[in-house]
C-alpha positions, 0 to 999 in steps of 0.5 A: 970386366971379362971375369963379370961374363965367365961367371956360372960355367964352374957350376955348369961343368960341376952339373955336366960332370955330376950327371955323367958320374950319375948315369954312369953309377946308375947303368952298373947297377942296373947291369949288377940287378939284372946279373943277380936275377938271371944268377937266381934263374939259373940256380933254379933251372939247376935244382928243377934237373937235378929233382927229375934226375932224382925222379927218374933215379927212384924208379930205376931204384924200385926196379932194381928192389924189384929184383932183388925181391925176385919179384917181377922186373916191373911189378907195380908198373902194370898201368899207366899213373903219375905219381908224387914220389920222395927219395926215400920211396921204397915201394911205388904202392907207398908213393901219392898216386896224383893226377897225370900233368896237363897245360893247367894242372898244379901240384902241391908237396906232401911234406916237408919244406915248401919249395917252388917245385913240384915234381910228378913222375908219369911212368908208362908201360910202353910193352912187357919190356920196357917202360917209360919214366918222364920225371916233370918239374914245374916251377914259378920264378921270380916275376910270375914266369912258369917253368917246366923240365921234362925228363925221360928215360926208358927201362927195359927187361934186360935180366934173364 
């Protein structure tokens, strides 16, 4: 008559012992998603720098061709512009002058593949010598979260 009373707690513990390994597995893939999302986060906030990096990079580029022309170190600079520059930009009058950024504006790519990021260049002559480049990349990332790197760097006339 003992066994009648023992009879279920076999089920019950495989219960127990099925829920611990449920949570168990559901917490590590939990941990595994939100690993992979701030891995996406991070390569996005890697290609937005290296884009203003290049932003600065080709205005240094113009300059120097500036140079080498023997024309002026900042001809083309005279006044304050944003612009939407490629790579390959060789002269700034062949770059797509764009509104300068604000907290609401939005840009759009003039070619190519279409990319989450917008880069705008703002270049302003702070005096005959110097002038001052901010390369600005927005990005929407996943969930709708806006995002913006604002790089900046001088230039100045250091050539005799």
């Amino acid at each position: 008559m003992t066994n009648s009373n023992e009879k279920g707690y076999l089920l019950i513990e495989a219960m127990v012992a099925a829920t611990l390994l449920i949570v168990g597995f559901l917490g590590v893939l939990g941990l595994v998603s939100q690993s992979l999302g701030l891995s996406r986060f991070v390569s996005d906030e890697f290609a937005a720098n290296y884009l203003a990096m290049e932003g600065v990079e080709v205005v240094k580029n113009l300059i120097d061709a500036n140079t080498i022309k023997n024309q002026p170190w900042n001809q083309g600079f005279s006044s304050e512009k944003c612009y939407e520059i490629d790579y390959n930009t060789s002269d700034i009058g062949s770059a797509t002058e764009v509104r300068c950024p604000d907290a609401s504006s939005n840009f759009i790519s003039i070619s190519g593949k279409t990319t989450p990021f917008k880069r705008t260049v703002h270049i302003v002559p702070v005096s005959a010598d110097e002038i001052k480049v901010n390369s600005i990349v927005k990005w929407s990332g996943r969930g709708g979260g806006k995002f913006e790197i604002n790089m900046e760097d001088h230039f100045f006339n250091w050539r005799p």
